[in-house]
N, C-alpha and C positions, 0 to 999 in steps of 0.2 A: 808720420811715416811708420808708425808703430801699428799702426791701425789695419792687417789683411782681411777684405771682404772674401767671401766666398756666398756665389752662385747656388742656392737649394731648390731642386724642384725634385729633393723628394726619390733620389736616383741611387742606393745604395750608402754607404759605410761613410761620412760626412765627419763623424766620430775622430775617426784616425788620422785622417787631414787634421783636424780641429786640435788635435793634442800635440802632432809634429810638429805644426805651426808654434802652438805656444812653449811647447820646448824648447823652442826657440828663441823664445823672448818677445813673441808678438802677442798682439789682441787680434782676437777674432770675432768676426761682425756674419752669420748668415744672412742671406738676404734670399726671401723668399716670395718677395713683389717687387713687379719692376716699379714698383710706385717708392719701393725705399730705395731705392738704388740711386741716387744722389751724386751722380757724376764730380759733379766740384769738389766733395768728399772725400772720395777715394783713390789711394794714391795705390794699391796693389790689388787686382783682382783676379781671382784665381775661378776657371769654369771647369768644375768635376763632374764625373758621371760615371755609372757603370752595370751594364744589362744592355739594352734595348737602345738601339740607335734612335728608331724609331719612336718609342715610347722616351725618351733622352729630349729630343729638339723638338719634338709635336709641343711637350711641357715650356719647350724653352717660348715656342711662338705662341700659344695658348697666354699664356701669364706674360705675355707683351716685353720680352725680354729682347727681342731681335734687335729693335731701335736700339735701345742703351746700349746695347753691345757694340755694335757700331760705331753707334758716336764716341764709346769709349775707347774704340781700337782708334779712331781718326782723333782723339785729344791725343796722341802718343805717350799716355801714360801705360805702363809694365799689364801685361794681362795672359795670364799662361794656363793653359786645357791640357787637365789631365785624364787619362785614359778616353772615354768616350767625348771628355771635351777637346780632345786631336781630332776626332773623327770627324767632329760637328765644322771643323773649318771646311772639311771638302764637301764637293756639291751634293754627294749620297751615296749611299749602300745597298748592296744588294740583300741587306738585313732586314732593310725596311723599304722597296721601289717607291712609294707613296709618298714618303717624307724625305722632305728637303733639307742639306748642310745650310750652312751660313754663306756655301760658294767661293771662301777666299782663297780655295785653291780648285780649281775646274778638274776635278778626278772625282774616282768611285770609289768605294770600299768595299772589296768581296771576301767571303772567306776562305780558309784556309783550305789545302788538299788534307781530307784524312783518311788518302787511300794508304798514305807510307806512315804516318805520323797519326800520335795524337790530336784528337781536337775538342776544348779548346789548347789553345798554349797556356800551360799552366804551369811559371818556375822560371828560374833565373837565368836570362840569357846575356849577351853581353849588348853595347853600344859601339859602331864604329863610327864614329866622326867623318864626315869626306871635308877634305881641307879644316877651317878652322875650328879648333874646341870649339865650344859655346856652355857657358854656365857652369863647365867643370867636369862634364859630360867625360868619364874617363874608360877609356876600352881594356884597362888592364882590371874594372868592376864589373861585378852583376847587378842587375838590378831587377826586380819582380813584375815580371809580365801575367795577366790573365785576361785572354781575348779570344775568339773564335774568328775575329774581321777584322781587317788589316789594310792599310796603302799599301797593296803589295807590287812592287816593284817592276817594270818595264824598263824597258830604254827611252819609249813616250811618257810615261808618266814621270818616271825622274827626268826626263831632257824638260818636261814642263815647269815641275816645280821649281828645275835651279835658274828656269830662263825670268822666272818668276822674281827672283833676287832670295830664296829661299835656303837655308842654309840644311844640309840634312844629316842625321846622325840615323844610320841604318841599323838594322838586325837582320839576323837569317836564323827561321826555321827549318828545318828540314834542308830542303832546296829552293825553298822560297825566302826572298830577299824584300824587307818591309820598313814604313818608316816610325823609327825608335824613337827620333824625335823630330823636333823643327823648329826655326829660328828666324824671324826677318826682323829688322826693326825691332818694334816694343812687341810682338807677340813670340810667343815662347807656349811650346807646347810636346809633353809626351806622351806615348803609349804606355809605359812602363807607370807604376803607382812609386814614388817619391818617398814616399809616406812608409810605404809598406817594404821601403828597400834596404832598410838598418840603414847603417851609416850613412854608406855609400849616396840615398838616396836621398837622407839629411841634408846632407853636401849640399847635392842642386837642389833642394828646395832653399838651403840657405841663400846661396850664389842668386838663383835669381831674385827672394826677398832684397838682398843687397844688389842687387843689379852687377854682381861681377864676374868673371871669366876666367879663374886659375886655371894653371894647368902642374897638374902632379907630375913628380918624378922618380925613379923609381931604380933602383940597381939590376945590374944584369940577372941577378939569381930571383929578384922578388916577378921581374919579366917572365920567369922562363915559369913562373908558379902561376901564374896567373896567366899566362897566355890562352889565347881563346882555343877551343878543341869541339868540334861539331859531334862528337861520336856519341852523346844522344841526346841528337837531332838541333845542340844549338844548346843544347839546357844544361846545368848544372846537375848532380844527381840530387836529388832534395832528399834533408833529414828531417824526417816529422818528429817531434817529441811529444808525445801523448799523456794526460793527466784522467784519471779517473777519478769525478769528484763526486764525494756523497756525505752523508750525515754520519755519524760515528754515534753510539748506542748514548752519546751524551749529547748528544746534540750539535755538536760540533763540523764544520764542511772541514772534510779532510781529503787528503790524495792518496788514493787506497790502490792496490793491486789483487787480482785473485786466481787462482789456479781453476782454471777452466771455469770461472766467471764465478766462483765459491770466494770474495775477500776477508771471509771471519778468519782469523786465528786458530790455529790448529791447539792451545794451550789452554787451560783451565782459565775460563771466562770468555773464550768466544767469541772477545770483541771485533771488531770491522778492524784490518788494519789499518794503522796509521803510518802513512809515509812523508807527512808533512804538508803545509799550507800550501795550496793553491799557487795565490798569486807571488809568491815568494818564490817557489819552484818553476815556475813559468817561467820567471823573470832571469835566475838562475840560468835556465836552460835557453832563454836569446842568450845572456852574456856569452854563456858556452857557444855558439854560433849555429843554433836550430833555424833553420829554413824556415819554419810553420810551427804554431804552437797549438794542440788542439785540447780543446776541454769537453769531457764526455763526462756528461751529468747521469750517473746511475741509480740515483735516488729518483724519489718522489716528494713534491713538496704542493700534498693534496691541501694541504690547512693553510697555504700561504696564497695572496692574493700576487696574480701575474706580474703586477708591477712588482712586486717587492722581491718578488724571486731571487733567493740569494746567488744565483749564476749570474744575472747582470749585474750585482754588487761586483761579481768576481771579476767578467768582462769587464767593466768603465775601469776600475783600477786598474789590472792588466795592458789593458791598451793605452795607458796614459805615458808609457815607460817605455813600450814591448813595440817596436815597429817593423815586422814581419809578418806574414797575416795570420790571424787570426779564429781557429773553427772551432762553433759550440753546438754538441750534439743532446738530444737527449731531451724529449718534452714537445718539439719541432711539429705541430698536431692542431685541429681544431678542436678547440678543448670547451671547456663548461669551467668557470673562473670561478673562485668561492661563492659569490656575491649571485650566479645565478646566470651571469651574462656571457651569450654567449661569446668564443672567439676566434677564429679562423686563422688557421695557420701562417698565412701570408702577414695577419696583425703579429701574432707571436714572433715571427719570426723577422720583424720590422724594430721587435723591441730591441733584441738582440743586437741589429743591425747600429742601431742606435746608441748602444750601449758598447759599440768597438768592437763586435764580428763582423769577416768579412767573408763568409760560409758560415754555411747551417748543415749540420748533419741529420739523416732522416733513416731510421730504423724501421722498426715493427710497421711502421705506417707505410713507409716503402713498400714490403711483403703485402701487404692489403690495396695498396693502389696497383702492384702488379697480377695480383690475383684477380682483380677489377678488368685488366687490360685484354686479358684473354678472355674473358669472359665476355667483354664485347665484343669479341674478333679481333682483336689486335690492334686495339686504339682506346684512349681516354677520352673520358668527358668532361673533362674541365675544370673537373672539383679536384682533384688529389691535390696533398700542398707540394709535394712534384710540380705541379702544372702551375700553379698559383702562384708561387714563389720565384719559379724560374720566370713565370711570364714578365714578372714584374722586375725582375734583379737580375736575369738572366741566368743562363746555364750555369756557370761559373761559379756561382754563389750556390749550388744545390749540390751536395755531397748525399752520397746513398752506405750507408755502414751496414754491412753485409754480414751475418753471423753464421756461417754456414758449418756443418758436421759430417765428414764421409759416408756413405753408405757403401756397402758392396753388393753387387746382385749377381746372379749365375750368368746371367748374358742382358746383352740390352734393349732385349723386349719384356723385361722383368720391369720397367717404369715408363712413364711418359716421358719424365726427362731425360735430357743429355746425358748420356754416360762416356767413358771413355775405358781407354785399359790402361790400372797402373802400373807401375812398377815396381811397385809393392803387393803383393799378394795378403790377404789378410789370411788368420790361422786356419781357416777352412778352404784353403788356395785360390779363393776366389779376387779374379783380378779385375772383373770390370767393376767399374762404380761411376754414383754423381755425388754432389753435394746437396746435402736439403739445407733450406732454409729453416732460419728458430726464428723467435718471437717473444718481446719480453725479456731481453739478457738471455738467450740461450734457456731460458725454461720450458717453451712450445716449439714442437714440431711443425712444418705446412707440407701440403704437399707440391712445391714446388721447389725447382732447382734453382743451384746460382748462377746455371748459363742461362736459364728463361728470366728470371730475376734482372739481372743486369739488364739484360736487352733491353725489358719492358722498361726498367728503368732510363735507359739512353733515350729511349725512343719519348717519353714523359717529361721528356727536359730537363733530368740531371747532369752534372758536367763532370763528375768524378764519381770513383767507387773507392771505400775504404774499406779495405777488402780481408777482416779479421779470419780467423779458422779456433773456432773451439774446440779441435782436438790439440792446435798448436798453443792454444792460451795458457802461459805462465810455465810452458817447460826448456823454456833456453836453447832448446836442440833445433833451431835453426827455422825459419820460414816451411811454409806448405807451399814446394815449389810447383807439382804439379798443380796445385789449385790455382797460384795465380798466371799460369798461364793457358790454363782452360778458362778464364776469366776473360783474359786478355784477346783470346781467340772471339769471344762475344761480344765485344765492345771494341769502339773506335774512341771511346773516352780514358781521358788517364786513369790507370789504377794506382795507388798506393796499399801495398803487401806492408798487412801488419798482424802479428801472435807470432810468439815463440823467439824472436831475437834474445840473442845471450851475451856476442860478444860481437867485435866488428868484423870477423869473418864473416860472418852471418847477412851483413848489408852488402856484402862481395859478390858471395853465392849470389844474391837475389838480382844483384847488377848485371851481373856475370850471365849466370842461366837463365835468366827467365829475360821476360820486356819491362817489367816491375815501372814506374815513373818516378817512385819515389820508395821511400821504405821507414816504416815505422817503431821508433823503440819506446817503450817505456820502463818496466821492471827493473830493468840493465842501469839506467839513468838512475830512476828513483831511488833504488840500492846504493848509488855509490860506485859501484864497479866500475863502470865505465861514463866518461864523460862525449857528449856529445862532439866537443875536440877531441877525442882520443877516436873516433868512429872515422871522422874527417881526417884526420892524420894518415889512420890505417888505407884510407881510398885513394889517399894521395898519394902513397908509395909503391900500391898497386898501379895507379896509372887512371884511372876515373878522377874525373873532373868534378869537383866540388867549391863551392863559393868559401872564398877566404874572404874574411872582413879586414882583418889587419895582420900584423906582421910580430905580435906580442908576444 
């Protein structure tokens, strides 16, 4: 009973499962032929996945996994699909028309409207149960959603599934109403990652390891804290807490910060600053209750061989501890490996995956695959690791980190790009501008902007933008708010607004004024000043909904 198999064909972040699990006190067995899958053996099996509906169950029938699955839901032993393995029970998606579910529930999967809303759904929504909990399933929790395609809700499709004997625990985006989980019998399955939901999502992954059904309680005041509030769109506001990692003039991987992207020392010696280890400070900042922990490699480790890369040392430790997800930016590229061989973005960015990220961030090469886009007319061909990564991992998994710089121009036939008028007049009264693009940490200019940029980027198959400002980098005075909503005006994908936060007013503004999805500190943290609960605290009094773990 000690023994959870899980399902690999190879689908995303396997990692983080593998580590919640054994935090748990289990062993974990992948199985990646259905020729080892040994029915009589297995007393808990769990079907993960995440990208491509399609490219998800073509692997599952391909590698002859359809049968055992079966016969293992008809032995009535425990068997629960996470994320893309919910999707896999119904008959198909309009992700993929071609490819077939497993049919155990006769519906579709389409995705999401993102004419009101972002898409995908990226961030912590809640779970309503209809009639009975199941596995602990509590609606006074968040738990971590990232999907673009959904069981999205009818009166025909739920009057089928419950006539089914299906038990369902819902969520609601926007205005659309979807299923968060499901329960009949021995199969058990959610939309939501478990793994990836801190405590909360510990919980059910224990509950159903143990096969049981608590149900929490809770006082009138911890109720009225936690109560569910749709006002943006269903989600929690997410706090990202950012690390910038790199070598230090001894050799050492440390968490450096820098004013407008400069992190030497301003004192006699010049060294990189040092703000402290890595996974230490990561780890620090879940306990404090960060949404998302992201690791920005701004070094170069040209003399190190890919495997050995000390950022996936940094990853597998991190992710062993740290269950909220996960992004490593920085290197994400087809590269040329010490050794001579070559490697393609999609292999790098596998390793990582493997190594407990659950996103990749994509810089300078971003600026090169959108400079590429237009150059065809307004489409890619196949190569950028945009295109590559997402095809393979999906949107979701592809972060684009955007380093852009003001320009001002006398009117807006002075550029090709987007301009706009600010509100800020710069010392020669000129109001209009755009953003350029840099390259390389903000050392190169392009000529292209961050409205053309994002686009080309949406359009390439990224599913967020991490959306920096180098004139806001390391001055505390608050977010670039007209930037991230000249962003936002060009994309239907989430943004997260990050440079220049100082204090938790700062994440207010950005809630407040802008569409922001989420909003990012580091300096503030790293310093000490402020703790990622004290940001949470400040949004809570304001009236913005943020994810509480516990009550401490």
């Amino acid at each position: 009973m000690s023994l959870v198999h899980i399902i690999d064909v190879e689908s995303g972040n396997l990692q983080s499962l593998t580590n919640a699990i054994e935090y748990l006190g289990y062993e974990v067995k992948l199985v990646s032929s259905a020729e080892d899958l040994d029915i009589e053996k297995v007393s808990r099996l769990i079907l993960p996945g995440v990208g491509n509906f399609g490219h998800f169950v073509d692997n599952l029938y391909s590698r002859g996994f359809e049968k055992p699955i079966r016969e293992y839901i008809d032995s009535g032993k425990p068997i629960m699909g996470i994320c893309v393995g919910i999707q896999t029970l119904f008959s198909s998606s309009e992700e993929s028309l071609s490819s077939s579910g497993l049919g155990l529930i006769q519906g579709n999967l389409s995705k999401f409207n993102d004419s009101t809303k972002p898409v995908p759904e990226i961030g912590w929504n809640s779970c309503m149960p209809s009639g009975d909990l199941f596995f602990g399933i509590d609606p006074y929790k968040r738990y971590y959603f990232v999907h673009s395609y959904a069981a999205i809700l009818d009166e025909h499709l739920e009057g089928k599934i419950r006539s089914d004997g299906w038990k369902i625990a819902k969520a609601k985006y926007g205005d659309e109403e979807f299923v968060a989980a499901l329960y009949r019998d021995n199969v058990f399955a959610t939309q939501f990652h478990p793994e990836k939901s801190s405590a909360a999502g510990l919980q059910v992954l224990r509950n159903f390891l143990k096969q049981e059904h608590p149900v929490t309680s809770y006082t009138s005041e911890e109720k009225k804290l936690l109560a569910n509030d749709y006002s943006n769109f269903g989600l929690t506001r997410r706090i990202v807490a950012c690390l910038d990692v790199r070598t230090n003039d001894q050799g050492d991987l440390v968490v450096t910060k820098g004013d407008q992207y400069d992190v030497r020392e301003k004192s006699e010696g010049n060294d990189v600053r040092n703000l402290g280890k890595p996974v230490e400070m990561a780890q620090k900042y879940y306990t404090q209750g960060a949404d998302e922990v992201t690791f920005l490699n701004i070094t170069s480790f040209r003399d190190c061989p890919l495997k050995d890369t000390p950022m996936l040392e940094v990853l597998k430790r991190a992710a062993k501890t740290i269950f909220v997800p996960l992004t490593v930016g920085g290197g994400i590229k087809d590269i040329v490996d010490v050794d001579g061989t070559k490697k393609p973005a999609q292999e790098v960015a596998s390793l990582y995956f493997q190594a407990g990220a659950d996103k990749v961030s994509i810089g300078t090469d971003a600026v090169f695959a959108a400079e590429k886009f237009y150059s065809l007319g307004g489409r890619g061909d196949g190569t950028s690791p945009i295109e590559t990564i997402s095809k393979a991992y999906g949107a979701q998994a592809v972060v684009i980190s955007v380093d852009p710089k003001k320009v001002y121009v006398d009117s807006p036939g002075s550029t090709k790009n987007k301009t706009f008028k600010s509100k800020i007049a710069n010392e020669k009264g000129q109001e209009w501008c755009w953003y350029q693009c840099t390259i390389k940490g903000g050392r190169e200019t392009r000529d292209v902007g961050v409205w053309e940029l994002t686009r080309a980027c949406e359009a390439l198959g990224a599913g967020e933008i991490l959306l920096n400002c180098i004139d806001k980098d390391g001055s505390n005075s608050g977010y670039d708010l007209e930037l991230i909503e000249h962003v936002k005006d060009a994309v239907t994908i989430p943004v997260i607004a990050s440079s220049g936060a100082g204090n938790p007013e700062h994440f207010e503004e950005a809630f407040t004024e802008t569409r922001a999805d989420a909003c990012l500190g580091a300096g503030m943290f790293h310093r000490g000043e402020y703790t990622v609960g004290d940001v949470k605290k400040y949004l809570l009094q304001k009236g913005l909904k943020v994810r509480v773990d516990s009550f401490d």
